[in-house]
C-alpha atoms as an extended CHARMM CRD file, in Angstrom:
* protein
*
        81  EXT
         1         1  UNK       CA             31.2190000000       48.0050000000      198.4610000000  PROA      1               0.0000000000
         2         2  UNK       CA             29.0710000000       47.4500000000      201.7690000000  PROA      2               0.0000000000
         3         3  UNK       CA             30.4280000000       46.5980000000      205.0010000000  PROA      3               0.0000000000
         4         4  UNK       CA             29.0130000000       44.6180000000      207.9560000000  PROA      4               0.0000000000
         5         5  UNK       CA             30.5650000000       45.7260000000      211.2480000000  PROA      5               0.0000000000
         6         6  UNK       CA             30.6510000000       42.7470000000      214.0660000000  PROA      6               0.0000000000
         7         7  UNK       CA             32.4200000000       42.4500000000      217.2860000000  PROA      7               0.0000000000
         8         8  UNK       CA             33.4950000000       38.6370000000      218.4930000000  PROA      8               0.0000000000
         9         9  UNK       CA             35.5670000000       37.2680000000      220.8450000000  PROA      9               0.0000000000
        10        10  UNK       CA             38.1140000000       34.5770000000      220.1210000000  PROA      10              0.0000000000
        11        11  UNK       CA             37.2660000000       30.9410000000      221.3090000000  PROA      11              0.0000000000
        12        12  UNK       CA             39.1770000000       27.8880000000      221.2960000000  PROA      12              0.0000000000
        13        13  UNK       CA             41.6750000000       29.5400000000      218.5850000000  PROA      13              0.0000000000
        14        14  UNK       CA             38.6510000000       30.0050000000      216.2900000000  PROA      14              0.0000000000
        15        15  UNK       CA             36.6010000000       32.9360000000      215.2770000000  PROA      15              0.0000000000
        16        16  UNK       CA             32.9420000000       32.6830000000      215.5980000000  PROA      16              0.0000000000
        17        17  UNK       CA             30.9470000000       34.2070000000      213.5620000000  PROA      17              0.0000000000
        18        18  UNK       CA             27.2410000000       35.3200000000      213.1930000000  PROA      18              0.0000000000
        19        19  UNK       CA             25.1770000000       33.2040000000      209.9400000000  PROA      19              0.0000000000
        20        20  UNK       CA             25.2650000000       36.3710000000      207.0400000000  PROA      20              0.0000000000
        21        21  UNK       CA             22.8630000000       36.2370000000      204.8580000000  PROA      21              0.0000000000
        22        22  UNK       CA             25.1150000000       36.8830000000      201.3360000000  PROA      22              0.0000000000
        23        23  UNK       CA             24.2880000000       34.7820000000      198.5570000000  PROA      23              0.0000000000
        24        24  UNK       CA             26.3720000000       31.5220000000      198.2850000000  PROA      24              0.0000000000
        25        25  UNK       CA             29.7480000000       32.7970000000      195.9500000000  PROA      25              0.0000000000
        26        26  UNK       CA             29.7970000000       35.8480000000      197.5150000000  PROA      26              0.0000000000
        27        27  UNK       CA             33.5250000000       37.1610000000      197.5210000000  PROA      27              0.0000000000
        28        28  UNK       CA             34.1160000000       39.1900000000      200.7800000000  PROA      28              0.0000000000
        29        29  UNK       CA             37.7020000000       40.8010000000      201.9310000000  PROA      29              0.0000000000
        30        30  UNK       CA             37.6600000000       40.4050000000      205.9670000000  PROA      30              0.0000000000
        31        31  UNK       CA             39.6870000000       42.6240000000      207.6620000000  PROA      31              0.0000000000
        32        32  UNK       CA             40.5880000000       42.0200000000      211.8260000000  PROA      32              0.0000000000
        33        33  UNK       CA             41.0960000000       44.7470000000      214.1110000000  PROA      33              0.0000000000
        34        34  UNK       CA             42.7790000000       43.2160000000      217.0270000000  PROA      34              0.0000000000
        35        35  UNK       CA             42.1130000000       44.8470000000      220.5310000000  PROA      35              0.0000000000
        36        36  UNK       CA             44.4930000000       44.7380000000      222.9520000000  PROA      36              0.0000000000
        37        37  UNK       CA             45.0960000000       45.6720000000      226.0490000000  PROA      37              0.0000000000
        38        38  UNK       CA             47.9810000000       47.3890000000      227.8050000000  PROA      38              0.0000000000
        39        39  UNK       CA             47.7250000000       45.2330000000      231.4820000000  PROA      39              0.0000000000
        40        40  UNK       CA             47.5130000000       41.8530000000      229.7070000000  PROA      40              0.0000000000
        41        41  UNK       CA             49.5690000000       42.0730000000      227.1350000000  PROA      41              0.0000000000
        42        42  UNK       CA             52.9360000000       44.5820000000      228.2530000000  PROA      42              0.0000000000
        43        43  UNK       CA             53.0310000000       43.8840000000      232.1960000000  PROA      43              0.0000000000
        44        44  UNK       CA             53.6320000000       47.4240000000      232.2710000000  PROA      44              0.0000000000
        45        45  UNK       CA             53.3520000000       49.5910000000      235.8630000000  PROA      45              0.0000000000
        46        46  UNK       CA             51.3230000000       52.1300000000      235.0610000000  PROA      46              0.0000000000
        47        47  UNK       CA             53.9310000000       54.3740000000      237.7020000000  PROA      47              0.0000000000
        48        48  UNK       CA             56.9520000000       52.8950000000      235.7820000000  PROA      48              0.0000000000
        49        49  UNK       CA             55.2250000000       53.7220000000      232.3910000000  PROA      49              0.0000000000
        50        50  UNK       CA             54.0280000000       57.0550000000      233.4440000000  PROA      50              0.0000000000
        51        51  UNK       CA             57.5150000000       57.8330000000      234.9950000000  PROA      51              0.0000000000
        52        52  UNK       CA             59.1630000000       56.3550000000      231.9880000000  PROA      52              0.0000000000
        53        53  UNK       CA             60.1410000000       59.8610000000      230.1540000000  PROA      53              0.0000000000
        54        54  UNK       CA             62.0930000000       62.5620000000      231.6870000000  PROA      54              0.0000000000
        55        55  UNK       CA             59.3930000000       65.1410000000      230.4390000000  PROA      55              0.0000000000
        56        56  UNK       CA             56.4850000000       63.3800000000      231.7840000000  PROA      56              0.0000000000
        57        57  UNK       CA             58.6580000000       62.6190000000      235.5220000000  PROA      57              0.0000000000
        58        58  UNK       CA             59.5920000000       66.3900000000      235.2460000000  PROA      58              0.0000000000
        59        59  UNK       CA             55.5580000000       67.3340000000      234.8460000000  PROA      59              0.0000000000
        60        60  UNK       CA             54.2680000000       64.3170000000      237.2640000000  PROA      60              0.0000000000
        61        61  UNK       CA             56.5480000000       66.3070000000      239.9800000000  PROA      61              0.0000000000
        62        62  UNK       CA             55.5920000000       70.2000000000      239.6360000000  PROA      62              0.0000000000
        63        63  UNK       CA             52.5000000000       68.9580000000      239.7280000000  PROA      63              0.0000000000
        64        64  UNK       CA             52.7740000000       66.9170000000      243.1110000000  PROA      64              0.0000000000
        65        65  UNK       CA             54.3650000000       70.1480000000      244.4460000000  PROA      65              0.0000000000
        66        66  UNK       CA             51.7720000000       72.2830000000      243.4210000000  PROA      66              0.0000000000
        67        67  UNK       CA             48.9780000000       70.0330000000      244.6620000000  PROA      67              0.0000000000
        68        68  UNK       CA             51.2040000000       70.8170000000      248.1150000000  PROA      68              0.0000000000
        69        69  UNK       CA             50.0460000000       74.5530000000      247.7610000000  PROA      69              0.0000000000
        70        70  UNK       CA             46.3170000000       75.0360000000      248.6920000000  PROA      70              0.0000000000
        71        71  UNK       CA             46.0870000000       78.3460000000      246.7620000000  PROA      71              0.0000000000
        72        72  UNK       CA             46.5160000000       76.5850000000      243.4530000000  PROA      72              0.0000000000
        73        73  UNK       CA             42.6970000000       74.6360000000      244.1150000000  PROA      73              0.0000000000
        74        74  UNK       CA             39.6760000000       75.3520000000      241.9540000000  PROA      74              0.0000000000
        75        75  UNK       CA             37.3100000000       75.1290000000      244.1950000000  PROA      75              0.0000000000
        76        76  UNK       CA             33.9310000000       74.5340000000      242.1720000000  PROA      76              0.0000000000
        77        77  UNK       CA             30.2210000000       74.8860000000      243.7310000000  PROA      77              0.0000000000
        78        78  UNK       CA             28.2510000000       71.7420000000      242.6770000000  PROA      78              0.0000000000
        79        79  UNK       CA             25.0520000000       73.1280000000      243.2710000000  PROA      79              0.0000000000
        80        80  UNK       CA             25.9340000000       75.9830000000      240.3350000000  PROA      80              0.0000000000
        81        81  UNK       CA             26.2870000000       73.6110000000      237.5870000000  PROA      81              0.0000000000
């Protein structure tokens, strides 16, 4: 089996694809990966979302506080990269 990888965009309800050259007869299983995107499609806040566990509010906070503490930096030289 060979595939033929081809990204397309969705217009007017219909999928448009490129002219393959197969011979006429050919039998060909098409499968669709369907991107999607978070923002467009969920309305989620990314603050709500990131907030949404107690685990992740618990480790969104300690780190807040520790960003309070300037002896927890990493100070890095650019110029010695």
């Amino acid at each position: 089996m060979n595939a033929i990888k081809y990204k397309a965009i969705i217009k007017n309800g219909r999928l448009d694809m490129p002219i393959i050259d197969l011979p006429e007869g050919t039998i060909v299983e098409a499968i669709l990966l369907v991107e999607q995107k978070i923002e467009s499609n969920l309305k989620i806040d990314e603050t709500a979302y990131l907030l949404s566990t107690e685990a992740n509010r618990r480790n969104l906070l300690e780190g807040l506080e520790e960003l309070k503490q300037p002896q927890n930096y990493i100070y890095v030289d650019i110029t010695a990269l």
